[in-house]
C-alpha positions as CSV (number, residue, x, y, z in Angstrom):
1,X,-16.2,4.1,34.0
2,X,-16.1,5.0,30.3
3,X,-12.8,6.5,30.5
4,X,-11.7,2.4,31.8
5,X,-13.4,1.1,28.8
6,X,-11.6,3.5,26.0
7,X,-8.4,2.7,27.9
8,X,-9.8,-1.2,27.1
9,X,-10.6,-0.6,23.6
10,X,-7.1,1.0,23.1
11,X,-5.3,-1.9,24.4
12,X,-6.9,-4.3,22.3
13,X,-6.3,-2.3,19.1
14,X,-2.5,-1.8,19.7
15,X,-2.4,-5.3,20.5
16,X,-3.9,-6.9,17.7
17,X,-2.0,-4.1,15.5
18,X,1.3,-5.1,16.6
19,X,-0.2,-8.9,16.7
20,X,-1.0,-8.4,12.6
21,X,2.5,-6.5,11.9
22,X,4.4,-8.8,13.8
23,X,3.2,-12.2,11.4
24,X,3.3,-9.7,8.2
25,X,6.6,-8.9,8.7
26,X,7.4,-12.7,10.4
27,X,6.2,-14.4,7.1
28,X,8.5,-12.3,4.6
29,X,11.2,-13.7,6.8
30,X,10.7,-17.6,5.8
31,X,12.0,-19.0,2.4
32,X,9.1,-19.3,-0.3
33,X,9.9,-23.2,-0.7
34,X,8.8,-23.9,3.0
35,X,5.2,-22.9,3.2
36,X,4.4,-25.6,0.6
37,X,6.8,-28.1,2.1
38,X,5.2,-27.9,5.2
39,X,1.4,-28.4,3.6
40,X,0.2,-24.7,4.0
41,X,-1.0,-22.0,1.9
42,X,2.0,-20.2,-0.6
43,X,4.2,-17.8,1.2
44,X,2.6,-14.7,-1.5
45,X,-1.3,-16.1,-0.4
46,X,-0.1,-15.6,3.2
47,X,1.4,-12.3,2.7
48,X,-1.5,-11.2,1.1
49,X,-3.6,-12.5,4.1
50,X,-1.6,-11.2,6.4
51,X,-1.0,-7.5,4.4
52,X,-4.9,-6.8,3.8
53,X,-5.7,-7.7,6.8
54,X,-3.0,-5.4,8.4
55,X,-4.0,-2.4,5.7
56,X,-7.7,-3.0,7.0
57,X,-6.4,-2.4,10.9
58,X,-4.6,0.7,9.7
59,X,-7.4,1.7,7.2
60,X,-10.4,1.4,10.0
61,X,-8.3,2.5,13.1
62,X,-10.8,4.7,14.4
63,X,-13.2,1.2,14.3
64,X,-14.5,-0.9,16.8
65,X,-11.8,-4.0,17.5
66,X,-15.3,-6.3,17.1
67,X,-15.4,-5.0,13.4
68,X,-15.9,-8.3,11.3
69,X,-13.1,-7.2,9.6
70,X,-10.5,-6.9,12.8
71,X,-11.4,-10.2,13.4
72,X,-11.1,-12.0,11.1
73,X,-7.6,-10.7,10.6
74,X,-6.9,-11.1,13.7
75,X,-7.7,-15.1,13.8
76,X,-5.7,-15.2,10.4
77,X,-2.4,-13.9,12.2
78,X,-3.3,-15.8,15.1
79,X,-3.6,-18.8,12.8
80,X,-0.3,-18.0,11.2
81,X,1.5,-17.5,14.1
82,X,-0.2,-20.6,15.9
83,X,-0.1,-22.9,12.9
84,X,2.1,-22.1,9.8
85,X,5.1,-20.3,11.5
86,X,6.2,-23.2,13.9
87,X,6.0,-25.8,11.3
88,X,7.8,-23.3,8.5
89,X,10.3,-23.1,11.4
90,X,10.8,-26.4,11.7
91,X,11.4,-27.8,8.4
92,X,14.1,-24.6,7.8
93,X,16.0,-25.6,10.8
94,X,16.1,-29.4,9.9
């Protein structure tokens, strides 16, 4: 039984690791003059965001994924990904 639940925990930490490094490295990819054209946050606030809360996953790995910390980086790269990626997409496409 515990050896399920470490298998668990695992999961959920490489998942939101790769979860965090994927809208890190996906917000250095859009040009600086979207973020505000869109009505969001700066691209450099979001890659700050984005890179503590990725240097906190990598800093605390040996954490709990329920750490305050994991999660609230985790809803900020969900929130990027969710909310200020498609609509910095769509006004660089346009």
């Amino acid at each position: 039984m515990f050896v399920l639940e470490g298998y668990v925990i695992l999961a959920i930490i490489v998942v939101s690791l790769a979860v965090k490094a994927f809208a890190f490295v996906n917000a250095l990819i859009w040009p600086a003059e979207a973020y505000p054209a869109a009505g969001k946050l700066t691209k450099p606030a979001w890659l700050a965001i984005l890179g503590l809360g990725l240097a906190a996953q990598l800093l605390l790995i040996g954490s709990s994924p329920l750490n305050p910390i994991h999660l609230i980086a985790s809803i900020a790269a969900i929130v990027f990904l969710v909310d200020v990626r498609p609509a910095v997409a769509d006004l660089t496409r346009r």
